[in-house]
BAFI-3210 file (N, C-alpha, C; in Angstrom, 3 decimals, decimal comma, padded with zeros to 6 digits):
// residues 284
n [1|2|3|4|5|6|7|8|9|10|11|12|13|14|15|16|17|18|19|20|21|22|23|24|25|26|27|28|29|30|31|32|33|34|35|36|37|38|39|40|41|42|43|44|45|46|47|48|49|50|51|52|53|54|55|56|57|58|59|60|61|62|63|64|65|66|67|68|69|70|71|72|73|74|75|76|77|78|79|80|81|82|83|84|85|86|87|88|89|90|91|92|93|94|95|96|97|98|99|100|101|102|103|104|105|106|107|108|109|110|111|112|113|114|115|116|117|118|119|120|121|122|123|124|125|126|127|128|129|130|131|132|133|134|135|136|137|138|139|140|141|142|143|144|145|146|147|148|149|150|151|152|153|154|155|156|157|158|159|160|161|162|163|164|165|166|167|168|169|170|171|172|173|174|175|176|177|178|179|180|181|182|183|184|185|186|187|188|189|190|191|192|193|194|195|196|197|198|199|200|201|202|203|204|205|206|207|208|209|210|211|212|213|214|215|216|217|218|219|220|221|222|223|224|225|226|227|228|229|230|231|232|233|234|235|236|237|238|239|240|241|242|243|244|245|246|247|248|249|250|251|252|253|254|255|256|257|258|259|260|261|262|263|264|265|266|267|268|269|270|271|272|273|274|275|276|277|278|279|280|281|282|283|284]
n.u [091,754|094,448|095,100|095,929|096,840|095,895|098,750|098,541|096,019|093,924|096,484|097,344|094,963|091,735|090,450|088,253|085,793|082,984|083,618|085,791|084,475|082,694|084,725|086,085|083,889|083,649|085,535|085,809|083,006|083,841|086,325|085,268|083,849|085,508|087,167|087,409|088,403|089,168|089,787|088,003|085,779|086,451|088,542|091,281|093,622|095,676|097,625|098,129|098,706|100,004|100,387|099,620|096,273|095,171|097,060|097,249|095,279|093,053|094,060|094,537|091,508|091,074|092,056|090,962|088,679|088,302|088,023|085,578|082,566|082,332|082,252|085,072|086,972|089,004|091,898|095,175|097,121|100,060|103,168|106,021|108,519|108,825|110,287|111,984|114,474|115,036|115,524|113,655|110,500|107,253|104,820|101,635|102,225|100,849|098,678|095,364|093,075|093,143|092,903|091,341|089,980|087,412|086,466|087,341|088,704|088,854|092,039|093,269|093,917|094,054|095,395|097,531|098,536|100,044|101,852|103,468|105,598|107,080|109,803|111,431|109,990|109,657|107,092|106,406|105,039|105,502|106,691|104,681|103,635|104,370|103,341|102,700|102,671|100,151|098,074|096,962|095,552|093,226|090,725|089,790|088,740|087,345|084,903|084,316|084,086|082,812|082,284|083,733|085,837|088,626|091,752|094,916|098,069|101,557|104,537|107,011|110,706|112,937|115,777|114,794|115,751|116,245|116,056|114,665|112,086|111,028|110,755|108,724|106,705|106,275|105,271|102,649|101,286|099,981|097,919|096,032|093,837|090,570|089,257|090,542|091,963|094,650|096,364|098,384|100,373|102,353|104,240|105,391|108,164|110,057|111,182|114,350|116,674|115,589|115,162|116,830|117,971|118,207|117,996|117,931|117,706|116,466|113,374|111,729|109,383|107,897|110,294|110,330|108,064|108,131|110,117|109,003|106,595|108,333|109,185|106,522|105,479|106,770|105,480|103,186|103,029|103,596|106,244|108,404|110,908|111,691|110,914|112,425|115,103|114,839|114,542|117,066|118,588|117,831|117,790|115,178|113,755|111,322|109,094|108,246|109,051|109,402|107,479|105,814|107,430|106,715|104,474|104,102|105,339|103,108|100,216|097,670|099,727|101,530|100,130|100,064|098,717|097,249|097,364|095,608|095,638|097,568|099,911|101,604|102,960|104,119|102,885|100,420|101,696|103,103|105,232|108,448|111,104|110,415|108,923|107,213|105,635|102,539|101,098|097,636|096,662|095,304|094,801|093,220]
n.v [102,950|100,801|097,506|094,106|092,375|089,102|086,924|084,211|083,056|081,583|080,118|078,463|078,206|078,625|081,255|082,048|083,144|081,965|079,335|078,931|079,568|076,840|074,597|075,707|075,156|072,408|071,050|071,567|070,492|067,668|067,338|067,965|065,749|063,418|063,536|063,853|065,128|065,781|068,442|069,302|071,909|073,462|074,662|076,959|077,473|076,844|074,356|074,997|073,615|075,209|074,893|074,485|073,985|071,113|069,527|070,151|070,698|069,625|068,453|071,038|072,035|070,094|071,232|073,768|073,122|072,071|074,483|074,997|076,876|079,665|083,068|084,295|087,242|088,109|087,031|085,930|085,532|083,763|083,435|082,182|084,086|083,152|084,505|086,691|087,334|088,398|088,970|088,731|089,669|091,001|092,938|094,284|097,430|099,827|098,755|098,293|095,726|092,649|090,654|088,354|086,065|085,834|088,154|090,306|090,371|092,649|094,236|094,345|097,048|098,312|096,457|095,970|098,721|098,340|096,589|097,887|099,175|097,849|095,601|093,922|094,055|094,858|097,338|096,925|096,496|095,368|092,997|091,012|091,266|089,563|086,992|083,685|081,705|083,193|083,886|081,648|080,597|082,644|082,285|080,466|081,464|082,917|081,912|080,460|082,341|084,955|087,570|090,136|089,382|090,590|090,604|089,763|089,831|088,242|087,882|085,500|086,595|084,686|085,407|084,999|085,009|082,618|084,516|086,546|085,194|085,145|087,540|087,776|086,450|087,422|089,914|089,806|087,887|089,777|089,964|087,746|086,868|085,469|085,422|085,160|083,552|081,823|081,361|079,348|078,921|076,335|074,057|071,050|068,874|069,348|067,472|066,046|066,771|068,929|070,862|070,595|068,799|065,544|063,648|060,632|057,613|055,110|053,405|055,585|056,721|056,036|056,515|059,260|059,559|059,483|061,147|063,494|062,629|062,857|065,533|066,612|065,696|066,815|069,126|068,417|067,933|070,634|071,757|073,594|074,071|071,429|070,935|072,403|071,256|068,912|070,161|071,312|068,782|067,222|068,643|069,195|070,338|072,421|074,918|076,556|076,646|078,825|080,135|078,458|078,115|080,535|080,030|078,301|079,417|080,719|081,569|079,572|077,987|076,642|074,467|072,558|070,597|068,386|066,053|066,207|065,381|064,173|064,163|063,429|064,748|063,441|060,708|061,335|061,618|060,017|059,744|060,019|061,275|063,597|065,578|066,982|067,608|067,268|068,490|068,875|070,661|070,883|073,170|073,529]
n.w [064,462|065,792|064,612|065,341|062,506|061,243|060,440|059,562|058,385|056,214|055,472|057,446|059,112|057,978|055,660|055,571|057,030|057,352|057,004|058,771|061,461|061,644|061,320|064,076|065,537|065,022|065,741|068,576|069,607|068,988|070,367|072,841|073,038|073,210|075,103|078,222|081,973|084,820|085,360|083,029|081,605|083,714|083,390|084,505|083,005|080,137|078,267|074,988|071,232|068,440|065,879|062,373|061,925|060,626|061,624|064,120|065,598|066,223|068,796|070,328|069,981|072,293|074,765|075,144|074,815|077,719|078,936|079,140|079,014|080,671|081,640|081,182|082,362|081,483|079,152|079,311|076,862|076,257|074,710|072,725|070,885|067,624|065,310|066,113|068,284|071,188|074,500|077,178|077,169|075,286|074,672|072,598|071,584|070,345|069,649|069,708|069,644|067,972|064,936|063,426|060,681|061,753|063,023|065,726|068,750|071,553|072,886|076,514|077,536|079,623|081,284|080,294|079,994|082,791|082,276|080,973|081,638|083,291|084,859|082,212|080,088|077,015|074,431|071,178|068,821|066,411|066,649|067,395|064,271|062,477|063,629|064,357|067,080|069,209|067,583|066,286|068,486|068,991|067,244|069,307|071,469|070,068|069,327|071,679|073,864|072,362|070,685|072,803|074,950|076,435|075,964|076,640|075,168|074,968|074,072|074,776|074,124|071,564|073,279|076,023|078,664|082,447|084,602|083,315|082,937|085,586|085,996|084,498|085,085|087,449|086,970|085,605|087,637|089,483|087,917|088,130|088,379|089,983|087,581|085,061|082,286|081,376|078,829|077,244|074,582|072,968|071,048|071,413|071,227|068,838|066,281|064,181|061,087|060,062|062,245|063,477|065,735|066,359|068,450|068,816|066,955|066,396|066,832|066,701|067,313|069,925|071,537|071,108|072,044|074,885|075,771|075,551|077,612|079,626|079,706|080,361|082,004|084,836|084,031|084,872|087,593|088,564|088,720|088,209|088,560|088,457|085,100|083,809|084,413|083,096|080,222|080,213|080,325|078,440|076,086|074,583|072,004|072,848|071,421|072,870|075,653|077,313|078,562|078,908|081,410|082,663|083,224|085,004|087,370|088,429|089,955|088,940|087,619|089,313|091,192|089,338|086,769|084,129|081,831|078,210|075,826|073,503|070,876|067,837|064,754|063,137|063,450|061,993|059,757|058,950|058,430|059,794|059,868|060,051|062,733|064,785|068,127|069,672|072,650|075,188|078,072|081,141|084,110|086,879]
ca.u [092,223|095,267|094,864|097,013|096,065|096,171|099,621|098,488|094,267|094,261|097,196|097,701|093,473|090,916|090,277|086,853|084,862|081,840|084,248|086,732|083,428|082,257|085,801|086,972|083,160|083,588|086,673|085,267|082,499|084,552|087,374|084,245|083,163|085,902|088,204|087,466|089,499|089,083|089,386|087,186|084,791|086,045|090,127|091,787|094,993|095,680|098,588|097,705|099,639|099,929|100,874|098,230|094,755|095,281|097,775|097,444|093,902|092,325|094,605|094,199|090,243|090,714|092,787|089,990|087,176|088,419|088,032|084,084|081,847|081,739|082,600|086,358|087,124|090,421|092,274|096,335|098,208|101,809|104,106|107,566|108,584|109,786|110,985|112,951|115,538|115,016|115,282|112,939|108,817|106,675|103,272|101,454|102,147|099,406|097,241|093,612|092,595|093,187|091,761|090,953|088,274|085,948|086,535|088,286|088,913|090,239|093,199|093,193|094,671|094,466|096,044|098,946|099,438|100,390|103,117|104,544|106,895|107,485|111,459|111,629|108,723|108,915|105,811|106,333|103,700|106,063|106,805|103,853|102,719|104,672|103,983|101,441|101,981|099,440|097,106|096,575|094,756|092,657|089,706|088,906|088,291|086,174|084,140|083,727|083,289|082,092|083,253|084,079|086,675|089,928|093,270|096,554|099,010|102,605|105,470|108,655|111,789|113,963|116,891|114,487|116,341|115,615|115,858|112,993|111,091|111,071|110,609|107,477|105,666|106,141|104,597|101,461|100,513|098,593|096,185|095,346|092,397|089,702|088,303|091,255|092,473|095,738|096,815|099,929|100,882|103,389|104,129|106,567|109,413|110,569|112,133|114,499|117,675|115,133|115,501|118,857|117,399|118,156|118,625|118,264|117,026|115,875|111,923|111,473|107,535|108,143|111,270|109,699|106,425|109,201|110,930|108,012|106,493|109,649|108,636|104,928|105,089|107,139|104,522|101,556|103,512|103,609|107,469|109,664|112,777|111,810|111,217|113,933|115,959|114,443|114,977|118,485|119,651|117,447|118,181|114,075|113,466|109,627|109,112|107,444|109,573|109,588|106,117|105,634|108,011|106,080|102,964|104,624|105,297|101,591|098,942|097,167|100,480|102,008|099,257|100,101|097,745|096,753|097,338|094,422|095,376|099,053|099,761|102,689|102,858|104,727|102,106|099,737|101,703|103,376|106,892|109,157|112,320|110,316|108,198|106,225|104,969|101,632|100,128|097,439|097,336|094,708|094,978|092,264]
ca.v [102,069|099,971|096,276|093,237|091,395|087,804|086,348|083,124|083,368|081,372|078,275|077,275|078,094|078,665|082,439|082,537|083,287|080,896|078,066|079,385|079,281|075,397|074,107|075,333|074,606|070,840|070,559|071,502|070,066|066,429|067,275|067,544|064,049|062,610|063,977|063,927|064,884|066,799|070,187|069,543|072,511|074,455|075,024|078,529|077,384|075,879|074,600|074,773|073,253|076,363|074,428|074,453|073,641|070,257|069,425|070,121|071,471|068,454|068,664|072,343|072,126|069,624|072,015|074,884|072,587|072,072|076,136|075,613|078,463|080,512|084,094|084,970|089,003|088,363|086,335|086,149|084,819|083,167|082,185|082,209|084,562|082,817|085,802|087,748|086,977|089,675|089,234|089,262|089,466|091,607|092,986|095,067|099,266|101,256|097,850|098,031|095,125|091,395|090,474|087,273|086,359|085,708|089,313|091,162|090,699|093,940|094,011|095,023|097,828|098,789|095,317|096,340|099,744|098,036|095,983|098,910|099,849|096,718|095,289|092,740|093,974|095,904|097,544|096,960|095,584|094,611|091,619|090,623|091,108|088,090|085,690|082,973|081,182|083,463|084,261|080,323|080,271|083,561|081,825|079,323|081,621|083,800|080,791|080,103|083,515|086,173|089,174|090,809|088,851|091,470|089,932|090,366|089,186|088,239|087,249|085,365|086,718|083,730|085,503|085,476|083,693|082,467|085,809|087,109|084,171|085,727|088,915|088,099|085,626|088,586|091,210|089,032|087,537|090,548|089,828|086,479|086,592|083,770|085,196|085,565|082,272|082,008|080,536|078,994|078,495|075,836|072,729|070,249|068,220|069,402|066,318|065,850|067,352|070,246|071,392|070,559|067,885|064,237|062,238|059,121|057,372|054,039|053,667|057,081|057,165|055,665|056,864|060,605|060,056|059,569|062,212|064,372|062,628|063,611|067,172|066,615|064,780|067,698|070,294|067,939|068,294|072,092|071,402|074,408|073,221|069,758|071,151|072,967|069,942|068,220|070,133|071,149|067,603|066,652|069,468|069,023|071,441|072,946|075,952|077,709|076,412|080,062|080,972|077,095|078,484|081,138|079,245|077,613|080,449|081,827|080,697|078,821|076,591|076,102|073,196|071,580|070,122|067,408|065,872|065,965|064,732|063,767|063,690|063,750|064,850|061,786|059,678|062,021|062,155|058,353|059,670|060,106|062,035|064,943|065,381|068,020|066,830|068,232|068,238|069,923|070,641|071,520|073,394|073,959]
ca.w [065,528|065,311|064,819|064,864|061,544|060,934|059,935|059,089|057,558|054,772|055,485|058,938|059,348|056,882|055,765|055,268|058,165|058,110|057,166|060,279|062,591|061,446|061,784|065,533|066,497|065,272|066,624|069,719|069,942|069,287|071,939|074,420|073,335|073,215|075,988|079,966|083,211|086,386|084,931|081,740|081,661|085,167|083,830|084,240|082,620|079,356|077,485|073,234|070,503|067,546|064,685|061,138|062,161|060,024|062,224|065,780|065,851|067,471|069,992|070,327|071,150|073,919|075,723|074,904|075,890|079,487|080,089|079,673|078,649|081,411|081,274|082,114|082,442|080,355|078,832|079,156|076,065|076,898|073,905|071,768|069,235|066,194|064,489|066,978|069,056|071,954|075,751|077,873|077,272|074,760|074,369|071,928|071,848|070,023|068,827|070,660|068,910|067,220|064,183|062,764|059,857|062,761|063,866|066,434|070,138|072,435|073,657|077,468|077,719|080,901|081,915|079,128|080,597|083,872|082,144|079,976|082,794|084,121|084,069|081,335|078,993|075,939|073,710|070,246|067,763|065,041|066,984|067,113|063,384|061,487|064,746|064,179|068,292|070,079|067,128|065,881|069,452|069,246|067,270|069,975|072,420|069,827|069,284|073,145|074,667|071,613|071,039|073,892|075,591|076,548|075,505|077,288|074,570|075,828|073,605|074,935|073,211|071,830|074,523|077,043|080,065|083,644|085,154|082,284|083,401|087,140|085,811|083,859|086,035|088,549|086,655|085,370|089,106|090,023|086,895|087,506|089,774|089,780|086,706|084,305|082,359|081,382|077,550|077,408|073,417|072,523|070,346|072,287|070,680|067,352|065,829|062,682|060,766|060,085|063,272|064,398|066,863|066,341|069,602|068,233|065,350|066,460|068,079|066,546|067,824|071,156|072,161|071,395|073,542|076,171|075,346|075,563|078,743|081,006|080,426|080,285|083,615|085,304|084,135|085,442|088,657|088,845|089,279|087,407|088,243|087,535|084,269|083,227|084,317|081,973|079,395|079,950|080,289|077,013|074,498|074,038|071,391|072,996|071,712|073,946|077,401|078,388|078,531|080,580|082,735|083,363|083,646|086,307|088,370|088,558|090,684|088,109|086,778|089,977|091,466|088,490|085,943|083,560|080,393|078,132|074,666|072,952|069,214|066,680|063,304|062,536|063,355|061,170|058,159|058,715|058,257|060,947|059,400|060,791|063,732|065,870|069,311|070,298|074,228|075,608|079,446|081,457|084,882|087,837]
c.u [093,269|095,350|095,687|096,398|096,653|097,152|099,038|097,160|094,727|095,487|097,245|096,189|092,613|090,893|089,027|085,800|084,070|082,729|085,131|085,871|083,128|083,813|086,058|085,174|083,127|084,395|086,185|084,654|082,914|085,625|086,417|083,783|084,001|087,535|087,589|088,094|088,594|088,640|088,399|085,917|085,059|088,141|090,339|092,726|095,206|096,789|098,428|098,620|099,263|100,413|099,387|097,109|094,868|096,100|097,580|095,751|092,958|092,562|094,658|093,063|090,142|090,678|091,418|088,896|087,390|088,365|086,230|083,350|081,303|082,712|083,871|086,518|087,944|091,077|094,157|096,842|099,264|102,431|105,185|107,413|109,468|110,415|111,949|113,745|115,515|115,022|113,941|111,377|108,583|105,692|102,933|101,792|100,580|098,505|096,169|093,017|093,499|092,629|092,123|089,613|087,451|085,310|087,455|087,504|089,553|091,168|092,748|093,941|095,207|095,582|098,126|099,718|100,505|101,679|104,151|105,948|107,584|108,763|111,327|110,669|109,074|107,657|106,264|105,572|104,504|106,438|105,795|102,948|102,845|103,993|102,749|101,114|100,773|097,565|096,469|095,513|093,099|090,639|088,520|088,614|087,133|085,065|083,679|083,353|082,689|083,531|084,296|085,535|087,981|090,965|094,268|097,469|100,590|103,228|106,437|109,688|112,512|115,366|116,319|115,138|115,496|114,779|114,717|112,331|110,767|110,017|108,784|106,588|105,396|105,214|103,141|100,958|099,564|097,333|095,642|095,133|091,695|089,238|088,978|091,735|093,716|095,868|097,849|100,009|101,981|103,361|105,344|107,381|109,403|112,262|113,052|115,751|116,562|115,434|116,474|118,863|117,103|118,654|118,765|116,978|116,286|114,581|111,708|110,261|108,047|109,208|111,126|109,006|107,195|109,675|110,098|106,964|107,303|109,413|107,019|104,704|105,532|105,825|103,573|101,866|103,311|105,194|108,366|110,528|112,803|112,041|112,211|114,867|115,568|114,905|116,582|119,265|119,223|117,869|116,558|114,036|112,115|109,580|108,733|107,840|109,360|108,205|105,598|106,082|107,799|104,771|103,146|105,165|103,530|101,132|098,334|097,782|100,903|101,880|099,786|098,988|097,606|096,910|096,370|094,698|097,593|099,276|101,036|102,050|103,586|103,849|101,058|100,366|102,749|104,610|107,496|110,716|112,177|109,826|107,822|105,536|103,563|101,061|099,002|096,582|096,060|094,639|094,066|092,665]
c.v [101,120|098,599|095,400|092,415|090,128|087,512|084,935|082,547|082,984|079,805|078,031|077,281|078,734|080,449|082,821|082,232|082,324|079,228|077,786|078,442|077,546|074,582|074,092|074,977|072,827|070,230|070,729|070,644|068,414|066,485|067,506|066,653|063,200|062,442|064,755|064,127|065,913|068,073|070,427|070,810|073,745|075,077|076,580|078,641|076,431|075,648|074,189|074,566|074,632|075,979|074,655|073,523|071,352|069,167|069,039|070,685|070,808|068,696|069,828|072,140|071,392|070,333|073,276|074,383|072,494|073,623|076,050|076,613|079,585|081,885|084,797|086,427|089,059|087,573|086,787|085,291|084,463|082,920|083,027|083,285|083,547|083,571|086,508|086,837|087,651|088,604|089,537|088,859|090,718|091,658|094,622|097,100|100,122|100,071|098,064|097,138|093,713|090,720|089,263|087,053|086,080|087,467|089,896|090,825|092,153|093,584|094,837|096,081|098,829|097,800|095,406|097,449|099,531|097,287|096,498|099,392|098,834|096,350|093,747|093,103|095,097|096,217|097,616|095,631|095,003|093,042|090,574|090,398|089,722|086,835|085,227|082,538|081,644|083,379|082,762|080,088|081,189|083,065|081,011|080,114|082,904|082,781|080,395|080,889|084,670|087,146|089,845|090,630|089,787|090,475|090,634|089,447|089,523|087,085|087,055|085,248|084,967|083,879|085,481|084,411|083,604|083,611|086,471|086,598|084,824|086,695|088,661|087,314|086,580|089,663|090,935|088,500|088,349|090,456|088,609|086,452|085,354|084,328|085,678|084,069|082,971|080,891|080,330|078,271|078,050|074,564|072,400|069,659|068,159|068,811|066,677|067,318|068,739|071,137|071,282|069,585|066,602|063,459|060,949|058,830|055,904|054,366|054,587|057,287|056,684|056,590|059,137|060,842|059,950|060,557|063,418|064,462|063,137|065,149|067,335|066,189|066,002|068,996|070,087|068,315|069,758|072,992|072,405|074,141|072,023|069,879|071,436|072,477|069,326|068,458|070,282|069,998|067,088|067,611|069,486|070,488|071,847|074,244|077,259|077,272|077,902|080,170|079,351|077,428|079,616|081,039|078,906|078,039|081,398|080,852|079,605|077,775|075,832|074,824|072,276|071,217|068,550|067,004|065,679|064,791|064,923|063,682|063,895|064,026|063,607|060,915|060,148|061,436|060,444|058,222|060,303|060,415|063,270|065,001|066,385|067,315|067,667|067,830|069,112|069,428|071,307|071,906|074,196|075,063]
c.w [064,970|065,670|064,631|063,881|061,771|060,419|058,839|058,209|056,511|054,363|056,415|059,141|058,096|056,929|055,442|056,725|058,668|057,827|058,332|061,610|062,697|061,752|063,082|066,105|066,566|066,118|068,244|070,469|070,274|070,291|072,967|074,490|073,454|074,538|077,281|080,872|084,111|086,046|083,653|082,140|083,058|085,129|083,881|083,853|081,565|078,717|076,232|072,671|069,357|066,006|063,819|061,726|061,737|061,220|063,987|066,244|067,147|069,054|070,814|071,370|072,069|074,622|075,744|075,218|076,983|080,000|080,077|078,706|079,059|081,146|081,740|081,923|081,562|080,194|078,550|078,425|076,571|075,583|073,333|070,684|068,329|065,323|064,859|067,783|070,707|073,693|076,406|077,009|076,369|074,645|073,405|072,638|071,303|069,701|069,918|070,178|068,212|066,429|063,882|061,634|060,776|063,545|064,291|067,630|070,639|073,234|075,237|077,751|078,815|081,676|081,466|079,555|081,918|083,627|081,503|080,961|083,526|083,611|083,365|079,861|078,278|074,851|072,467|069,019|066,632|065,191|066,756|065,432|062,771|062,565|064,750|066,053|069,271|068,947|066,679|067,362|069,568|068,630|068,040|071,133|071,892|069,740|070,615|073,561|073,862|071,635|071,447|074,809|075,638|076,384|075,837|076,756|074,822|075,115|074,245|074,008|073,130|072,336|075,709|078,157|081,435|084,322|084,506|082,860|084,529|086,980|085,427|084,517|087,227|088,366|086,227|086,882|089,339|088,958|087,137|088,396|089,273|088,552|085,442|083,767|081,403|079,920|077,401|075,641|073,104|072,160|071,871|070,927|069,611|066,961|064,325|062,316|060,477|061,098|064,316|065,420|066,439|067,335|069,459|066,868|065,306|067,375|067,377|067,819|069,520|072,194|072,247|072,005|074,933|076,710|076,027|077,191|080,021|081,045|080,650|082,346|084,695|085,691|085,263|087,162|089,533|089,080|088,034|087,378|088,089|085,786|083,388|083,381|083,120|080,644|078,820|079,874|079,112|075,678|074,061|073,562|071,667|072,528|072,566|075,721|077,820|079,132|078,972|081,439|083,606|083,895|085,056|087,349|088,830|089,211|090,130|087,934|088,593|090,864|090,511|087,395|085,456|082,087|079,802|076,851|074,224|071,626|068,497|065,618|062,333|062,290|061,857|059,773|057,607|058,554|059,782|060,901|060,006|061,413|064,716|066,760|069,489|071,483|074,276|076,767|079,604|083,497|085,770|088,078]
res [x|x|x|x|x|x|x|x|x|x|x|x|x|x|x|x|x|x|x|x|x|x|x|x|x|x|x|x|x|x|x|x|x|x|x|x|x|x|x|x|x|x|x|x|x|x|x|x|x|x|x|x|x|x|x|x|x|x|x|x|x|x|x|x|x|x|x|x|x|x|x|x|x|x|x|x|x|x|x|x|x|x|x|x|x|x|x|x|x|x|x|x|x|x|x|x|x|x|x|x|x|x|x|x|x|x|x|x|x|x|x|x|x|x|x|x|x|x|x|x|x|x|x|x|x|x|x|x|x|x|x|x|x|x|x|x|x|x|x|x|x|x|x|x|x|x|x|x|x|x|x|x|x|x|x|x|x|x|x|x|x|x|x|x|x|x|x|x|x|x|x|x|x|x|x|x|x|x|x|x|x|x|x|x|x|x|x|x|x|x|x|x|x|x|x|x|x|x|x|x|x|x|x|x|x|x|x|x|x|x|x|x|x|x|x|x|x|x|x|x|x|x|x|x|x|x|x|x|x|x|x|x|x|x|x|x|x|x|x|x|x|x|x|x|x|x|x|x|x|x|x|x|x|x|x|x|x|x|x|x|x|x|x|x|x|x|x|x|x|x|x|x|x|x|x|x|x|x|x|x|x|x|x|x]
***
């Protein structure tokens, strides 16, 4: 059987199994004590930060505690390739499977056959092997639901444009019944000459939670073209705008949602030359 291995096992998350398991359950268990809203425990729509465990993790299991522990049929990944460049949307070809040291999830493959033909989507697994945004999530939902859970993983090319966006919020709708949740993987506002993105240099911390609210506030809305205003008039480096913007075409994003939790890496690490935003979103 062909499996997608772990990119990252070992530095962005631990590679040893029972240390894996004790990590996303603490984290858990503290983003359910310490983080409340509307959708806590009943969401079908989440938006995760994918950065190193160390990092963004916290912020991570909020977003993964508001789905609960009830039993969804399948689970639809959303996020960015960092590696490729490509047009359009991708999902695995021959993989049946996602491994992590906790295991292996199945891929759905009946859900997959349905998008193999679809206009915007190509099947190739190589995309998927180097790419940490979908798999940095895959533990927290082995940790919440077991096993079993089917996975419909769905890379946005970094060419994917509007028209993709259309395309792929079109071809995903018919899966997302009441008992399908929807994972939306992406950091927000990557700060700093690292990443080509310096709007200003005074306030740093402030003037970024700003930064970050103007598209945060949009999402909470359900508001796509609020969004994508947003970012086109900011230059906000998110990586994963596509795969929001397809959130935000589905049943699930389009109500809108909720902010659960907010964090920099600035604040974390006390410097502010560089900076990773993290949100995470939760949607009835």
């Amino acid at each position: 059987m062909s499996v997608l291995e772990p990119a990252v096992a070992g530095s962005w998350y631990p590679s040893s199994r029972h240390e894996l398991a004790s990590l996303v359950d603490r984290l858990i268990d503290e983003a359910g004590a310490r983080v409340s809203s509307p959708s806590t425990g009943t969401a079908a729509g989440i938006i995760a930060p994918h950065a190193g465990y160390a990092f963004s993790g916290a912020v991570a299991a909020s977003a993964f505690s508001a789905l609960g522990r009830r039993r969804p049929s399948r689970a639809i990944l959303l996020g960015p390739s960092h590696h490729f460049g490509f047009p359009g949307a991708a999902i695995p070809d021959t993989a049946e499977a996602q491994r992590t040291p906790l295991g292996e999830l199945p891929l759905d493959r009946e859900s997959l056959a349905s998008l193999r033909g679809a206009e915007g989507f190509r099947a190739d697994d190589r995309i998927f092997e180097p790419e940490h945004a979908l798999e940095a999530e895959v533990p927290f939902l082995q940790r919440l639901f077991g096993p079993d859970l089917p996975l419909v993983p769905v890379i946005l090319g970094g060419a994917a444009s509007p028209a993709d966006v259309d395309r792929v919020a079109a071809a995903l709708a018919p899966l997302v019944d009441g008992e399908t949740i929807v994972i939306v993987s992406s950091d927000f506002t990557h700060y700093g000459p690292r990443f080509s993105y310096v709007p200003f240099v005074d306030n740093v911390p402030e003037q970024l939670r700003a930064l970050d609210v103007s598209a945060i506030s949009e999402i909470a809305r359900g508001d796509a073209a609020g969004f994508t205003s947003v970012v086109a008039k900011t230059g906000a480096t998110i990586c994963g705008r596509r795969a929001i913007d397809v959130l935000l075409r589905l049943p699930v994003g389009r109500g809108g949602g909720s902010l659960l939790e907010y964090d920099t890496s600035g604040r974390m690490t006390g410097s502010w030359d560089h900076s990773v935003s993290y949100a995470s979103m939760a949607f009835p």
